[in-house]
C-alpha positions in Angstrom: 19.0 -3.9 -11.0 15.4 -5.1 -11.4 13.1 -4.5 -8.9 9.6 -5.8 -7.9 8.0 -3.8 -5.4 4.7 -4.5 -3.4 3.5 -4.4 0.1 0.5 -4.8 2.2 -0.9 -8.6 1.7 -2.4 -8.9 4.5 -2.6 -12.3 4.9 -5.8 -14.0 6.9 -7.8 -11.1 6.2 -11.5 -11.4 5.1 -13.3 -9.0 2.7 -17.1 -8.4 4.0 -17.2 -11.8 5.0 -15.7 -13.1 2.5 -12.3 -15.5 2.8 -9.6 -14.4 0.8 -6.8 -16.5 0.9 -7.3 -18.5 -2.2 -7.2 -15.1 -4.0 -4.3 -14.1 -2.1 -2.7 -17.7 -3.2 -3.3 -16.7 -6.7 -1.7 -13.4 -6.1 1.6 -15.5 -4.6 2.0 -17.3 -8.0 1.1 -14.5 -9.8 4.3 -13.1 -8.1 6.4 -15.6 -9.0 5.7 -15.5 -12.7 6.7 -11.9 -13.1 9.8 -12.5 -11.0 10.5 -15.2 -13.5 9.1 -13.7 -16.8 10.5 -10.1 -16.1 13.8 -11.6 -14.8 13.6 -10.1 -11.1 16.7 -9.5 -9.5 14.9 -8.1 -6.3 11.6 -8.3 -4.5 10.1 -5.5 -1.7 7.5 -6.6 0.5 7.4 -3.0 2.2 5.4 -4.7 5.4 1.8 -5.5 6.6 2.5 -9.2 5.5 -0.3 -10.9 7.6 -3.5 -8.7 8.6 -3.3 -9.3 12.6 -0.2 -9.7 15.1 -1.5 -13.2 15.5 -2.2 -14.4 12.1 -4.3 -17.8 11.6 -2.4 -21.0 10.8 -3.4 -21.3 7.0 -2.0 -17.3 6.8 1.5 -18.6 8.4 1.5 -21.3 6.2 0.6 -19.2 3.1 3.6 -16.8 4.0 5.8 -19.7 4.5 4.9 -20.9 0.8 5.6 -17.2 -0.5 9.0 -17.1 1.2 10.5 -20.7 0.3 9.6 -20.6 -3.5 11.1 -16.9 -3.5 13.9 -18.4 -2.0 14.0 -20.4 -4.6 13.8 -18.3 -7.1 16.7 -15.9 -9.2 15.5 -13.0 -6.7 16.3 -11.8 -3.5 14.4 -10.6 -1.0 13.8 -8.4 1.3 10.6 -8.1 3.5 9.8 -5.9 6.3 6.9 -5.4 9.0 4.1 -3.1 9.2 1.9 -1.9 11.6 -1.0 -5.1 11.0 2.6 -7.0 11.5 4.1 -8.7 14.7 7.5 -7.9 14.4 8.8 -10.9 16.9 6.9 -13.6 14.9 7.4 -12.4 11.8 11.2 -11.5 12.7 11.4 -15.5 14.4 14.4 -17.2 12.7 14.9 -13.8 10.6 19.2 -14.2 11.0 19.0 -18.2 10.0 16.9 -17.5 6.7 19.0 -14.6 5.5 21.3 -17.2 4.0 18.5 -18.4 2.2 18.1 -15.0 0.2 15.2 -13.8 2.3 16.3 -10.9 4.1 13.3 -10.2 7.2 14.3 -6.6 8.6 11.3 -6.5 11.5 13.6 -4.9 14.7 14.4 -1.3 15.0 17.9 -2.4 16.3 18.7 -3.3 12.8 17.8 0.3 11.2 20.9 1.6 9.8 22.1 -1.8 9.2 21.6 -2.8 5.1 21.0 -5.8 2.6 24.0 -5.1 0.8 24.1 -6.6 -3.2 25.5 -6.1 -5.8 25.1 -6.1 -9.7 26.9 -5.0 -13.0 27.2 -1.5 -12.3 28.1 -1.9 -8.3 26.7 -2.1 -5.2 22.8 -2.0 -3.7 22.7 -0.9 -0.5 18.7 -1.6 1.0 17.5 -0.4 3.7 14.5 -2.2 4.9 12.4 0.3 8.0 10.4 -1.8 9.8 6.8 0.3 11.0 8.6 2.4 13.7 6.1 3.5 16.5 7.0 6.5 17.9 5.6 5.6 21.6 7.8 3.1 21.5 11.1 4.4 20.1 10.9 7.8 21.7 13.0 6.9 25.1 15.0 4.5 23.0 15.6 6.6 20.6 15.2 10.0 22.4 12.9 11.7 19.7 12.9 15.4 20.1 9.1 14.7 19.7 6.3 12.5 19.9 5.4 12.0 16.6 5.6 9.4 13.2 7.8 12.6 11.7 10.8 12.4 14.7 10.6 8.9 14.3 11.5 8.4 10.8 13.9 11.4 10.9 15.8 9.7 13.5 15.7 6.3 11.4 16.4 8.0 8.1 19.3 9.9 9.9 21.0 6.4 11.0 20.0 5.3 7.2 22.2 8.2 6.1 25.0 7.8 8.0 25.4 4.8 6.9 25.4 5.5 3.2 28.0 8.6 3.9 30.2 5.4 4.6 30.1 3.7 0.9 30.4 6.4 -1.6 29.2 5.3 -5.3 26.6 2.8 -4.0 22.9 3.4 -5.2 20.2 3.0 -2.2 17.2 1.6 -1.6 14.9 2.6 1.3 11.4 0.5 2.6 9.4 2.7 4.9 6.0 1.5 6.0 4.0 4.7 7.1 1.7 7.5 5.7 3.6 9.8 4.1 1.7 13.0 2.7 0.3 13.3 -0.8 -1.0 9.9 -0.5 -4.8 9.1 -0.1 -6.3 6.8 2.5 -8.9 4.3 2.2 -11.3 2.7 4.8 -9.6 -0.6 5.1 -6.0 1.0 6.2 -5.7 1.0 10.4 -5.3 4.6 11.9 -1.9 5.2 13.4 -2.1 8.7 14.5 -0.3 9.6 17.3 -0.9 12.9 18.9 -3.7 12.9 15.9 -1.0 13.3 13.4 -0.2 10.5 11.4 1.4 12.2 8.1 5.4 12.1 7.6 6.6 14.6 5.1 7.7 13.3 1.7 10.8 15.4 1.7 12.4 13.5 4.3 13.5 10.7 1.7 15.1 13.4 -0.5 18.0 12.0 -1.6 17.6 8.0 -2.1 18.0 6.3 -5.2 14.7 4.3 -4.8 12.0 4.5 -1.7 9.5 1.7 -1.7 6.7 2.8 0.9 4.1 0.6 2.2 0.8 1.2 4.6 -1.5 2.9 1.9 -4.0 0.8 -0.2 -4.3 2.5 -3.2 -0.8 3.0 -5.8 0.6 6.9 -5.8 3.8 8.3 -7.0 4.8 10.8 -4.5 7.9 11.5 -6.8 9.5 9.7 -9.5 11.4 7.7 -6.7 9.1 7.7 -3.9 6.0 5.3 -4.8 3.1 3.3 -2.8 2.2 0.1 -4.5 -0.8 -0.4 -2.3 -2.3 -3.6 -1.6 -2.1 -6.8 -4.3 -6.5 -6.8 -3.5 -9.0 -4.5 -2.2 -9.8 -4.9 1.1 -12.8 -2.1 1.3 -15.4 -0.8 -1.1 -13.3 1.9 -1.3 -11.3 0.9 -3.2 -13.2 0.1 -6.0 -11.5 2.4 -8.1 -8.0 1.4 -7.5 -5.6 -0.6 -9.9 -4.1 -3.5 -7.9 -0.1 -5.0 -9.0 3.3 -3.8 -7.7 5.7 -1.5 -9.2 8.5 -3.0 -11.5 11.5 -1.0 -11.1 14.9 -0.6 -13.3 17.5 0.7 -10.6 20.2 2.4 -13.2 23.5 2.5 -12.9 23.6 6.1 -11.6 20.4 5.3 -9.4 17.9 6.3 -12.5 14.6 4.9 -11.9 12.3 3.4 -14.4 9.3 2.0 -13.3 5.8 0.8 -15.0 3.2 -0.9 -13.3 2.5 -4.8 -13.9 -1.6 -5.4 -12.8 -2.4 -8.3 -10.0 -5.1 -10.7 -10.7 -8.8 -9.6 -9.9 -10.5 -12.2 -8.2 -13.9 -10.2 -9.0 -14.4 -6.2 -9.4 -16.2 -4.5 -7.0 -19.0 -2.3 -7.6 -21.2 0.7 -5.3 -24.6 1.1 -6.1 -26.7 3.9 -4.5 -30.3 4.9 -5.2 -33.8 3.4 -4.8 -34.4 -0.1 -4.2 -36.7 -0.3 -7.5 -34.4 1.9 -10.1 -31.3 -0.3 -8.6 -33.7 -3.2 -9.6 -34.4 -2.3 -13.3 -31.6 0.1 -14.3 -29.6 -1.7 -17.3 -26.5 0.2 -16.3 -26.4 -2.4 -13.7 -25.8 -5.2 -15.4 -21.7 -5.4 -15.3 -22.6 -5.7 -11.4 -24.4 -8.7 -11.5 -20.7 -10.5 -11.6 -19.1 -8.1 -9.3 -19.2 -7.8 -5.2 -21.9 -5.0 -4.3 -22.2 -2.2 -1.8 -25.6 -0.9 -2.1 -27.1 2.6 -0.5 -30.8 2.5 -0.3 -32.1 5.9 -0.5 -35.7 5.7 -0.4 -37.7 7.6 2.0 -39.0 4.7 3.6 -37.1 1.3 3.9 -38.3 -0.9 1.5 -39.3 -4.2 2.7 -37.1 -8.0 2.1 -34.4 -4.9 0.2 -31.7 -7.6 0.6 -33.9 -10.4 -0.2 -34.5 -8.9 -3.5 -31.4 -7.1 -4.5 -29.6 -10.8 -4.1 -31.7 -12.0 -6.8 -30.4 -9.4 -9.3 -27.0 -9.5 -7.8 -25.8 -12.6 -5.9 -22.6 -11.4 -4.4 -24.0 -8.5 -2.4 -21.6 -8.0 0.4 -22.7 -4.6 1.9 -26.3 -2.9 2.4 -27.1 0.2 4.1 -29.8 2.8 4.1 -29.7 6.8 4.1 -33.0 8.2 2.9 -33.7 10.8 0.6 -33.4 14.1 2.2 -30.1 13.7 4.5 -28.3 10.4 6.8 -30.2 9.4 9.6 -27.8 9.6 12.2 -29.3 8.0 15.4 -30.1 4.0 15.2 -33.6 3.8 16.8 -34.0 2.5 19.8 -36.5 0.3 21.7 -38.5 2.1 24.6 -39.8 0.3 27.2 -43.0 1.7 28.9 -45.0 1.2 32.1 -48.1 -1.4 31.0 -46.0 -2.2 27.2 -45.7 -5.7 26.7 -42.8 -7.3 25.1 -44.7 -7.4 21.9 -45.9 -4.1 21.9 -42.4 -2.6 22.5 -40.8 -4.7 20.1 -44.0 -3.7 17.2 -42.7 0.2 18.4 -39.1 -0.5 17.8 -40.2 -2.1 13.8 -42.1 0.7 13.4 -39.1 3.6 14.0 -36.8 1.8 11.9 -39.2 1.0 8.9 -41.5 4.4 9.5 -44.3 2.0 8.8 -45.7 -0.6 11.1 -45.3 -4.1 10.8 -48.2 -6.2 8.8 -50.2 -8.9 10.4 -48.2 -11.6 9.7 -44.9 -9.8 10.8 -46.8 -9.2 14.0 -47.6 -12.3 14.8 -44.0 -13.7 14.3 -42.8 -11.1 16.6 -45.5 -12.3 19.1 -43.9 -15.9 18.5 -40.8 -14.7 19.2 -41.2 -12.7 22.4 -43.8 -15.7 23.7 -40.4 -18.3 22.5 -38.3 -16.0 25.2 -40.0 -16.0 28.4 -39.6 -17.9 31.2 -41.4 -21.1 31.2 -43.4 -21.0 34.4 -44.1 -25.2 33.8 -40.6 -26.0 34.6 -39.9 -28.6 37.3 -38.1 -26.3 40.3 -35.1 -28.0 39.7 -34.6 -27.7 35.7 -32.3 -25.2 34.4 -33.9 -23.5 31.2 
């Protein structure tokens, strides 16, 4: 059985401002050629399907467009929620469109219960884990312990004892949750409970195939226990990380094969940190002209117009920040008022902290502008709302 396994589209999201769902369109038919050119018997989508529990419209529709032309492809499916997920809304209808092919596994009732199929060599039984939050399962469930660990023992347990029941058929776990040896990036939501979020790898000993989903970046935990990460980066950092799903030959005694098939980059990203002048005139640069930027001023003092100037050498600068030579600066000035400070003068102070310099004459004098554009205007009639 072939197998295409990926995870985490978060749908709707936005990258630094940035909408992605064209790119995330692209990725969809992208998708659907490797189904079709790599003759797909199976796809994954190991959960975090939209980015929020109330995705926008053109998000829903996106995922509808995914799901009916999958349906409509020589794969089935089988799709579960994450943690970014809602599993009611994305559950809705989830029993009418299993007919369809599309096999939605978003309730923790149905853990235990399997997408059974079948190929040359026998049956498939898949068992799609919806994210399973411990504070909510652990009356339900009566966990031993308040944590991601009992949580997925207890479902893993129920995953067994189902699989005790069909001897000679291959299995195929989805598990959307941080299991150790994997390495978090910044765009992934924190689901600590108790401040531990890991699960230990060991507890999917024994499974033919487990497709996990909830890290960004691709890891192979063991030869069948793999992340495929996200189809596009969501954070700088992941600027590093190969993007594409796993393509995965299920053999007849539940061998696993799998190579990695790349997803379309809709542009690299690239980190830039030093001074605003070297960043400037440094050839090394160049490749980043094309790319979306993250630049780290490190000058001692902060350089005047800096994003003005970087966006003329590289138009798609997303992210700027500023930690001078010689350590972070930790605390964000503040403005102080004083007895006898005007508005103006407080507001020249407050320039002044930030920069380290003081503001020029003509910065002054907008500044003046401003604070005179903001008071009260003593002229008005008595009974005129300003």
């Amino acid at each position: 059985m072939r197998i295409l396994h990926t995870s985490d589209w978060h749908l709707g999201r936005a990258f630094h401002g940035q909408g992605m769902l064209a790119h995330q369109a692209t990725f969809v038919d992208h998708l659907l050629e490797v189904v079709d050119s790599e003759r797909v018997d199976l796809v994954l989508v190991a959960g975090d399907v939209y980015d929020r529990a109330l995705p926008p419209v053109d998000a829903v529709a996106l995922a509808e467009e995914a799901l009916v032309r999958l349906a409509g492809s020589r794969a089935r499916v089988v799709l579960t929620s994450g943690n970014h997920d809602s599993h009611q809304r994305l559950g809705f209808a989830s029993r009418l469109i299993d007919a369809a092919g599309v096999h939605v596994r978003t309730h923790a009732r149905d853990v235990g219960v399997p997408v059974l199929l079948e190929d040359e060599h026998g049956p498939v039984a898949v068992h799609g884990l919806p994210y399973l939050d411990p504070d909510h399962l652990r009356e339900p469930w009566t966990l031993t312990a308040r944590s991601h660990e009992a949580a997925m023992a207890e479902a893993l347990r129920r995953v067994r004892h189902d699989l005790d029941r069909r001897p000679g058929t291959r299995s195929v776990v989805m598990a959307h949750a941080f299991v150790a040896g994997g390495e978090p990036s910044e765009s992934e939501r924190d689901i600590s409970v108790g401040g531990v979020q890991h699960v230990p790898p060991s507890l999917f000993d024994g499974f033919d195939y487990t497709a996990l989903g909830h890290l960004h970046g691709r890891h192979t935990l063991a030869p069948a226990l793999r992340y495929s990460g996200s189809p596009l980066a969501y954070s700088f950092s992941e600027s590093t990380h190969r993007k594409g799903s796993w393509l995965v030959d299920l053999g007849p005694a539940g061998s696993v094969a799998a190579e990695f098939v790349d997803a379309p980059v809709p542009r690299r990203l690239a980190r830039l940190r030093g001074r605003l002048d070297d960043l400037l005139e440094d050839a090394r640069h160049a490749d980043a002209e094309r790319a979306w930027v993250q630049v780290v001023l490190t000058d001692p003092v902060r350089p005047a117009e800096a994003r003005l100037r970087l966006e003329r050498r590289f138009p798609h600068l997303l992210s700027l920040g500023f930690e001078p030579d010689g350590g972070r600066r930790d605390v964000v000035p503040v403005a102080r008022a004083g007895a006898g400070l005007t508005d103006h003068e407080i507001a020249l102070e407050f320039v002044r902290d930030v920069r380290e310099r003081p503001a020029d004459d003509a910065e002054s004098a907008l500044l003046l502008n401003a604070c005179d554009a903001c008071r009260d205007d003593t002229d008005l009639d008595p009974g005129v709302v300003a």
